[in-house]
The first five atom37 places (N, CA, C, CB, O) and aatype in JSON, in Angstrom:
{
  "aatype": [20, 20, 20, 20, 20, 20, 20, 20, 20, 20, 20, 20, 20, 20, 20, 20, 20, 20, 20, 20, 20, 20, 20, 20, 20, 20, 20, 20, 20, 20, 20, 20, 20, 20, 20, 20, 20, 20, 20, 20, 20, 20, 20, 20, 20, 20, 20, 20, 20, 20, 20, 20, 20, 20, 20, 20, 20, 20, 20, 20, 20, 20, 20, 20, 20, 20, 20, 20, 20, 20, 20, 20, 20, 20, 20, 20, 20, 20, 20, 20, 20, 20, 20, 20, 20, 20, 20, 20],
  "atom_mask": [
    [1, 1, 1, 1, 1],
    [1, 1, 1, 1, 1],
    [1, 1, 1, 1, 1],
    [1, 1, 1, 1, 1],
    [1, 1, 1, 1, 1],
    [1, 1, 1, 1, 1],
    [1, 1, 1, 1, 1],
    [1, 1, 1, 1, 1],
    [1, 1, 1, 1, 1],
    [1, 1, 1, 1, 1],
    [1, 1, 1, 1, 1],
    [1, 1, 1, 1, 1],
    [1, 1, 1, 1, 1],
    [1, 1, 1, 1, 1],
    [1, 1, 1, 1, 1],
    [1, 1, 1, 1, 1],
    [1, 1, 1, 1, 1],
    [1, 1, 1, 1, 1],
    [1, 1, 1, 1, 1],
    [1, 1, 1, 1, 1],
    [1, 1, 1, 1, 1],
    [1, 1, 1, 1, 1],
    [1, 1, 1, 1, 1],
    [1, 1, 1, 1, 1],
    [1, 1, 1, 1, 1],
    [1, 1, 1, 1, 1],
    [1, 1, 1, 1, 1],
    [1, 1, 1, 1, 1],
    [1, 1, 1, 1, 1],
    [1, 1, 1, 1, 1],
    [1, 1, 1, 1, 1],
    [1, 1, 1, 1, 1],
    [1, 1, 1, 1, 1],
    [1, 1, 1, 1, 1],
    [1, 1, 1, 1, 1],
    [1, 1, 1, 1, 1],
    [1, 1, 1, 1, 1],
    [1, 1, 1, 1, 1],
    [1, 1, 1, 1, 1],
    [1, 1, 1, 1, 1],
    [1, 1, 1, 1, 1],
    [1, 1, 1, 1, 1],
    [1, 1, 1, 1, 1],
    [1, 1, 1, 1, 1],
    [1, 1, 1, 1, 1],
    [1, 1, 1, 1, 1],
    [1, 1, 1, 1, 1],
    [1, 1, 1, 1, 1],
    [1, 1, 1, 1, 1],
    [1, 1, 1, 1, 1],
    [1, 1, 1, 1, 1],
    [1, 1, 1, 1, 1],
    [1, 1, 1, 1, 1],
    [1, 1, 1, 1, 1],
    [1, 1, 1, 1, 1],
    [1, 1, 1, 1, 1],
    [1, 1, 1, 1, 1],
    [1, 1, 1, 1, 1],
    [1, 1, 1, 1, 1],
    [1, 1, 1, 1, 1],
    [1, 1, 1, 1, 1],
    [1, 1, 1, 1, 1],
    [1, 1, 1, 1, 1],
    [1, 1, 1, 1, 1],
    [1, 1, 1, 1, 1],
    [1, 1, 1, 1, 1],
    [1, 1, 1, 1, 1],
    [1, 1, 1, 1, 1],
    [1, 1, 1, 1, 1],
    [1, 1, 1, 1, 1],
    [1, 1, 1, 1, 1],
    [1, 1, 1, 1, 1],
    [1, 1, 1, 1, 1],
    [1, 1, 1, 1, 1],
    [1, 1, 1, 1, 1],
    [1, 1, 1, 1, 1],
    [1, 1, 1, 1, 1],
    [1, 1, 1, 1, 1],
    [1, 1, 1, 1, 1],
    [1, 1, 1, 1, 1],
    [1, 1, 1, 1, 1],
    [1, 1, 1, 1, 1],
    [1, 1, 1, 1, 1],
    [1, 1, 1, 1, 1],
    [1, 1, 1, 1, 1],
    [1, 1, 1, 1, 1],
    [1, 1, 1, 1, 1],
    [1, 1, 1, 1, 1]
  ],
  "atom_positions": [
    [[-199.08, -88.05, 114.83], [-199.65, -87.35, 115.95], [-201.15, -87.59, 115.97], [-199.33, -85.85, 115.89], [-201.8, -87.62, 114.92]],
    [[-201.6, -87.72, 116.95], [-202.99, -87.51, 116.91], [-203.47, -86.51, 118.03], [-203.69, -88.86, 117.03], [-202.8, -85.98, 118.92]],
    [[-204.88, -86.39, 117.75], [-205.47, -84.99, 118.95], [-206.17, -85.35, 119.75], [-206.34, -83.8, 118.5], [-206.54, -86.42, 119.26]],
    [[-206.7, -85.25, 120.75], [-207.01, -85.21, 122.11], [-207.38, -84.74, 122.9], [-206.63, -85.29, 122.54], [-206.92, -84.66, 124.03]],
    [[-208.66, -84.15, 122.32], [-209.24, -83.12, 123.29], [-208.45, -82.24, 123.04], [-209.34, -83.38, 124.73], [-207.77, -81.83, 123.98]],
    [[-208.3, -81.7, 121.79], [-207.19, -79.9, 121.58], [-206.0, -80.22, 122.17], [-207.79, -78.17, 122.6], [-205.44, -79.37, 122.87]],
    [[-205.54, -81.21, 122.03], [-203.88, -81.67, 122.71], [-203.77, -82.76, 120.94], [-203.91, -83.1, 125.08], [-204.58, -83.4, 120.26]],
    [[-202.05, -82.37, 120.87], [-201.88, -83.39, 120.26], [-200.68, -83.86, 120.77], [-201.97, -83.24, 118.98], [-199.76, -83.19, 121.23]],
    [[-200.77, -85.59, 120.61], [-200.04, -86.59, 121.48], [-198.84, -87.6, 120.04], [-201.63, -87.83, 122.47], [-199.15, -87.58, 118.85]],
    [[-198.1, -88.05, 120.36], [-197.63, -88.78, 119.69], [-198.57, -90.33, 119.78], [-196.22, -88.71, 120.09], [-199.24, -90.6, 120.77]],
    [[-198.49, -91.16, 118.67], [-199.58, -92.27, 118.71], [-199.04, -93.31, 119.48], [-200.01, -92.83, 117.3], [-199.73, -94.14, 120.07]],
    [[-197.96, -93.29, 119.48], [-197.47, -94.11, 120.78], [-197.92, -94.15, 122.02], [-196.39, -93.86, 121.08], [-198.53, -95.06, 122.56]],
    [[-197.44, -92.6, 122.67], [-198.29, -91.88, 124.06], [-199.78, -92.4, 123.95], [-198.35, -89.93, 124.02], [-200.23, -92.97, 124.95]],
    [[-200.56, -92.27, 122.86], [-201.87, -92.24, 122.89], [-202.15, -93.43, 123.77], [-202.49, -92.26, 121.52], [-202.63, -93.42, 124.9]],
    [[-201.67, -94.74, 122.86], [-201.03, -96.44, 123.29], [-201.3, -96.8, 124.64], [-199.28, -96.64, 123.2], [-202.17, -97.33, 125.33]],
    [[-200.0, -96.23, 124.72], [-199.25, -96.03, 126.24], [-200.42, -95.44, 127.56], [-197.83, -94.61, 126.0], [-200.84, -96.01, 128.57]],
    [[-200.65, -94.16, 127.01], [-202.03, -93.82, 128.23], [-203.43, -94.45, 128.53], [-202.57, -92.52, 127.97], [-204.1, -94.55, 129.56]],
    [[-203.6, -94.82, 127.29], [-204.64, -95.94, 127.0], [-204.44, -97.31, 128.17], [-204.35, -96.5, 125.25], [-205.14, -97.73, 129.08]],
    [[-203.33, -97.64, 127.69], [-202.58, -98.64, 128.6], [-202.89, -98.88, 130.01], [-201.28, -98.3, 128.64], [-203.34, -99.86, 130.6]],
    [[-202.53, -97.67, 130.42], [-202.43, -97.37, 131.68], [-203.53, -97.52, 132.26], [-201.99, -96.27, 131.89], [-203.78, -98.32, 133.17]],
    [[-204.41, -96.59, 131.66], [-206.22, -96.54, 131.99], [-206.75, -97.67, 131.92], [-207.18, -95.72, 131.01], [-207.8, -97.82, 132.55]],
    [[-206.19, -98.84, 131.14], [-207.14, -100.24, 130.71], [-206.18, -101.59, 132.04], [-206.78, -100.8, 128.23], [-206.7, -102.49, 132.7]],
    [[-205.32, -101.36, 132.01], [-204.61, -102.18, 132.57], [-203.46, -101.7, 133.99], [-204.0, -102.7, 131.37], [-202.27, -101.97, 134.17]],
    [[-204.52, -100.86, 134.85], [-203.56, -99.82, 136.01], [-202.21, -101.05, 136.63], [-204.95, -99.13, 137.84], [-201.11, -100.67, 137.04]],
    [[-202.53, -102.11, 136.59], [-202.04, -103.5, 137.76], [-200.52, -103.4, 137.27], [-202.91, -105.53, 137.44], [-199.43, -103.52, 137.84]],
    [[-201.09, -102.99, 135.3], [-199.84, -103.64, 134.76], [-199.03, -102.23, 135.19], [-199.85, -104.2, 132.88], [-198.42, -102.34, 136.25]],
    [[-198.95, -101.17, 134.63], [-199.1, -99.68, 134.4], [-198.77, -98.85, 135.45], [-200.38, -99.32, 134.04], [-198.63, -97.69, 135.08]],
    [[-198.61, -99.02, 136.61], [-198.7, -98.06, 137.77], [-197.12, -97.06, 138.04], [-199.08, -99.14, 139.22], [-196.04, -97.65, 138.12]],
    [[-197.18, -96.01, 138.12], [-198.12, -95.1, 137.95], [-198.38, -94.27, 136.63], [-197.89, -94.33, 138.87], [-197.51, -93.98, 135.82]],
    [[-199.65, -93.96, 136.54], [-200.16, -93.44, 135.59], [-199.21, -92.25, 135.25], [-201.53, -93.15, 135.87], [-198.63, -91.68, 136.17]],
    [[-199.01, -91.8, 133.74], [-198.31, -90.39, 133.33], [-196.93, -90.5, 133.66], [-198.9, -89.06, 134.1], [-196.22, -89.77, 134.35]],
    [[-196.59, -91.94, 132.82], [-194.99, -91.89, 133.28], [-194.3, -90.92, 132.04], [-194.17, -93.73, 133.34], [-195.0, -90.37, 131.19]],
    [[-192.99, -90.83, 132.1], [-192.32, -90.42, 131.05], [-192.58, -91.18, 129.97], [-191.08, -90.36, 131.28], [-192.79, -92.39, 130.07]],
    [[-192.61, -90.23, 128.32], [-191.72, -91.31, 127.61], [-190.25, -91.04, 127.5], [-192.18, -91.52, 126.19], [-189.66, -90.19, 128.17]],
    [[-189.65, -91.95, 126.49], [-188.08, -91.86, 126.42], [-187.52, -92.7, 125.19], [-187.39, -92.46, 127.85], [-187.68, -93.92, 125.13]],
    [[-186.86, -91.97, 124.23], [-186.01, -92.74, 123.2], [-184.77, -93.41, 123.74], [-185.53, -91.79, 122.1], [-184.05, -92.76, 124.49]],
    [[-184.53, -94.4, 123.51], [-183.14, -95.56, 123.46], [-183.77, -96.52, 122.07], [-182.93, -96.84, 125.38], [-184.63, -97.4, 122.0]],
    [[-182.83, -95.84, 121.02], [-183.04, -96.15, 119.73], [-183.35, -97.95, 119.71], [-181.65, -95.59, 118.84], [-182.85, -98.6, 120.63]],
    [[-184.09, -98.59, 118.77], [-184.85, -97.84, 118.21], [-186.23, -98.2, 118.91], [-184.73, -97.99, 116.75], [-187.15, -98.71, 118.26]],
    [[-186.33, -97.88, 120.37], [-187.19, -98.28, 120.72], [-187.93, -96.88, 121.31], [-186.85, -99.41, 121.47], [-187.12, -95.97, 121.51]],
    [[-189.28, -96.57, 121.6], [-189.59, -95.62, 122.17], [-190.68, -95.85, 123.09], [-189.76, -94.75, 121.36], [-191.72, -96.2, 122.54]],
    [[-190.72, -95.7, 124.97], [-191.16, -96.76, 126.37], [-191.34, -95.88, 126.99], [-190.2, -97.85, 127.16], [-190.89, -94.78, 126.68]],
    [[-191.92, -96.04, 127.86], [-192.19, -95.45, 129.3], [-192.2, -97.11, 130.34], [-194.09, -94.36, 129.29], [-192.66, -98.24, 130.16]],
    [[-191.36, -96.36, 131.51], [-190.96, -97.11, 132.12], [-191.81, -96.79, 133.65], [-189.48, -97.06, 131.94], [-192.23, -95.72, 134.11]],
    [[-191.85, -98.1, 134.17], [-193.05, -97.91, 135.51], [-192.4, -98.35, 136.67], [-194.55, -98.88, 135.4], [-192.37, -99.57, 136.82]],
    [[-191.84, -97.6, 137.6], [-191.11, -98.02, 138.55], [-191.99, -98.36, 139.46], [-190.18, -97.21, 138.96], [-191.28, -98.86, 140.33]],
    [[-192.92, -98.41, 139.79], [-194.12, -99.15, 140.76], [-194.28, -100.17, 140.57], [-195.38, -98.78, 140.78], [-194.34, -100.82, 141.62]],
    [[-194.44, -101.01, 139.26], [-194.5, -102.1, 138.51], [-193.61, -102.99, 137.81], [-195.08, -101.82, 137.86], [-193.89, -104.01, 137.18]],
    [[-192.14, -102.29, 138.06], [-191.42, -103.11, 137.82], [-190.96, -103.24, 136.3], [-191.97, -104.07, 138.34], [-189.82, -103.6, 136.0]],
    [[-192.3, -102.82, 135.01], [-192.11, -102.97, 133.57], [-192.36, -101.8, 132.83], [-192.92, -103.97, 133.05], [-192.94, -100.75, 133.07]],
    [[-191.78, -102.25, 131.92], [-191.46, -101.3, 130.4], [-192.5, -101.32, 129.5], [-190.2, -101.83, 129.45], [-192.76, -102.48, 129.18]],
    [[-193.17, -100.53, 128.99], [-194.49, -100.59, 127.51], [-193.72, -99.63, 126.34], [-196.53, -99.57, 128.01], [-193.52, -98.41, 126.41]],
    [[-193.38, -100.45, 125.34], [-192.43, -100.17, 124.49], [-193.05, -100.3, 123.04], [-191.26, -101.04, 124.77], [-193.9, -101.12, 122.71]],
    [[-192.33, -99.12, 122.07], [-192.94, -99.45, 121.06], [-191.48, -99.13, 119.93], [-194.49, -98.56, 120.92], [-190.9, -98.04, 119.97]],
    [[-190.96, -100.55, 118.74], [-190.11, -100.32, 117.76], [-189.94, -100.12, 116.75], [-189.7, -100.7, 117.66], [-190.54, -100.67, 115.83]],
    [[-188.6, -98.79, 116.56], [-189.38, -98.21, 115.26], [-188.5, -99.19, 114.06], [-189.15, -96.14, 115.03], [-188.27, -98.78, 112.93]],
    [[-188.02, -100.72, 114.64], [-187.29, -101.36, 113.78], [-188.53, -102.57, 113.24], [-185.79, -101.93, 114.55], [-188.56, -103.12, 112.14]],
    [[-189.35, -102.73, 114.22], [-190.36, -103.55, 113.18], [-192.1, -103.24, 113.43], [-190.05, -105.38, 113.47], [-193.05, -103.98, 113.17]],
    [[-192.1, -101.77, 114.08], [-193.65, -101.17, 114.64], [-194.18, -102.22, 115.21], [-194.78, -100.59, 113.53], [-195.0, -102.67, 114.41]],
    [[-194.14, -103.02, 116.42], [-194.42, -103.88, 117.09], [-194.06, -102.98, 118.88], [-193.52, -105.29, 116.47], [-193.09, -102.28, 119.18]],
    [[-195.21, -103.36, 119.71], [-195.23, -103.16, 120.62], [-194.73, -104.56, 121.72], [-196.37, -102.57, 120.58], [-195.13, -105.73, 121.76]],
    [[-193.82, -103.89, 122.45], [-193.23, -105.17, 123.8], [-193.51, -104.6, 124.89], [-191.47, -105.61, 123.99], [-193.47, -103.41, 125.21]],
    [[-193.9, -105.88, 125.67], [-193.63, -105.45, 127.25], [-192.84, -106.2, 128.61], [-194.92, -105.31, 127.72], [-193.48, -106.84, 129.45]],
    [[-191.62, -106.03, 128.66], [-190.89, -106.79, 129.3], [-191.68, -106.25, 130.86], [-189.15, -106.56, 128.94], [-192.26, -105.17, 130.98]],
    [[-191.55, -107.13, 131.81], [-192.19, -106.95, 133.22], [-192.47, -108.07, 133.93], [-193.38, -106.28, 133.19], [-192.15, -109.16, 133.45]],
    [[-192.96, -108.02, 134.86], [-192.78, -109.04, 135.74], [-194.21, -109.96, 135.49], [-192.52, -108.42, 137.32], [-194.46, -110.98, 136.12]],
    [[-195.08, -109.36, 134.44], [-196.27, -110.47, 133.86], [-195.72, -111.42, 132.62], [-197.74, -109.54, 133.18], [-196.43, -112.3, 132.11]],
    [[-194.16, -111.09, 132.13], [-193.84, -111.66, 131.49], [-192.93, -112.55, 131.73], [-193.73, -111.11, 130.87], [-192.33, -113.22, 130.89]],
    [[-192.78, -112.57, 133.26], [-191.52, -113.21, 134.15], [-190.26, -112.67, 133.47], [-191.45, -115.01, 134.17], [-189.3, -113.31, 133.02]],
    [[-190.52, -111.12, 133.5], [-189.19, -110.2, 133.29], [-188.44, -110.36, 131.61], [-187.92, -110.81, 134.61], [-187.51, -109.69, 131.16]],
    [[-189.1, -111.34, 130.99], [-188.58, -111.35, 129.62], [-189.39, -110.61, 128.66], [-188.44, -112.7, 129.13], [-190.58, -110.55, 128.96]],
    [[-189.0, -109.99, 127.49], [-189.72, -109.25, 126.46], [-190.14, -110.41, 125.85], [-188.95, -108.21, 125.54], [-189.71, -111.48, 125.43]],
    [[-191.38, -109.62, 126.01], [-193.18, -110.02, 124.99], [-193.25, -109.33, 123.81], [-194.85, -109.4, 125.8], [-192.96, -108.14, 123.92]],
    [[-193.55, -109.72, 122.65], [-194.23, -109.12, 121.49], [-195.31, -108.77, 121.89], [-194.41, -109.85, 120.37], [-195.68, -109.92, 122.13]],
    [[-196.42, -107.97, 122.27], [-197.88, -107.39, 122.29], [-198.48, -107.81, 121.09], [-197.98, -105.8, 122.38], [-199.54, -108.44, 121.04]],
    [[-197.56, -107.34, 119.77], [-198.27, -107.17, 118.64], [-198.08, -106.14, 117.82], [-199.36, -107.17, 118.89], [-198.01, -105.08, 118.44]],
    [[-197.95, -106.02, 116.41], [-198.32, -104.65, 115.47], [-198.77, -103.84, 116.19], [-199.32, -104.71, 114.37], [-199.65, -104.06, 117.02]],
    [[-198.25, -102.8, 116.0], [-198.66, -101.42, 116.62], [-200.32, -100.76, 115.75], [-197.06, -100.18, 116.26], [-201.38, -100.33, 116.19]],
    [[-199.87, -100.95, 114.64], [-201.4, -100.15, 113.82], [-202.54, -100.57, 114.73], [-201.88, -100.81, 111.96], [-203.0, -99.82, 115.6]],
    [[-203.11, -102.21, 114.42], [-203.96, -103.15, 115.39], [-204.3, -102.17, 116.98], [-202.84, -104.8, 115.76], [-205.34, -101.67, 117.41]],
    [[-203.12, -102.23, 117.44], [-203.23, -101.77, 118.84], [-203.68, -100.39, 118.56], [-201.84, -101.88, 119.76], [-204.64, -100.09, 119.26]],
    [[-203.36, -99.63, 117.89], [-203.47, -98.22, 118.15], [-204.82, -98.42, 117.3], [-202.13, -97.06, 117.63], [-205.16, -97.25, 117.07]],
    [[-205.46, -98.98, 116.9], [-206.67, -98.96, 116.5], [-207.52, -99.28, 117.93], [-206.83, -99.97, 115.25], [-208.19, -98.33, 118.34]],
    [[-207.57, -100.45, 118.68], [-207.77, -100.56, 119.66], [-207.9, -99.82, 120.84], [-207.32, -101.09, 119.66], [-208.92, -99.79, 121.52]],
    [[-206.8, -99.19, 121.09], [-207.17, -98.08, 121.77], [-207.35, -96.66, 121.06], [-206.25, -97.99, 122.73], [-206.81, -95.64, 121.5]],
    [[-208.12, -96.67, 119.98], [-209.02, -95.7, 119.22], [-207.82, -94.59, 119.23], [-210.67, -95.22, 120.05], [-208.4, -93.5, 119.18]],
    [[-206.6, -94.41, 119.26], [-205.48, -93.27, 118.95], [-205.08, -93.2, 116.95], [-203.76, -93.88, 120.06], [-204.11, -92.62, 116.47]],
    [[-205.95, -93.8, 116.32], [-205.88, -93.2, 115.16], [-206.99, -92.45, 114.26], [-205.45, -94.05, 114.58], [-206.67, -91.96, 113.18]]
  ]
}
């Protein structure tokens, strides 16, 4: 978990909202759900067509969508990223 202005978020969410704020094109609309479908844990963007996903089978972040011509992307290690967008 991490905190947030007296909120605490899962570090994923953190990711994920970060996401959104850095990359709206990809992301739209902002404050989607998240959602478990083992062992992955996403929020899905019906404006945009794609998924920002994070697995708890190898902590690697994907993003299947239409910048990937609809196939899943590795992003990368999750730690890296969540350092990046400053959620640890």
């Amino acid at each position: 978990m991490v905190s947030t202005g007296g909120n605490c978020v899962l570090a994923p969410d953190c990711l994920f909202n970060w996401a959104e704020i850095t990359y709206p094109s990809l992301f739209a609309t902002m404050g989607a759900i998240s959602t478990t479908l083992a062992p992955y844990y996403y929020r899905y963007y019906p404006q945009t067509n794609a998924y920002l996903a994070t697995s708890s089978a190898d902590n690697h972040v994907y993003y299947p969508g239409p910048s990937s011509n609809n196939s899943i992307f590795d992003v990368g290690a999750l730690l890296p990223l969540l350092s990046t967008a400053r959620c640890q």
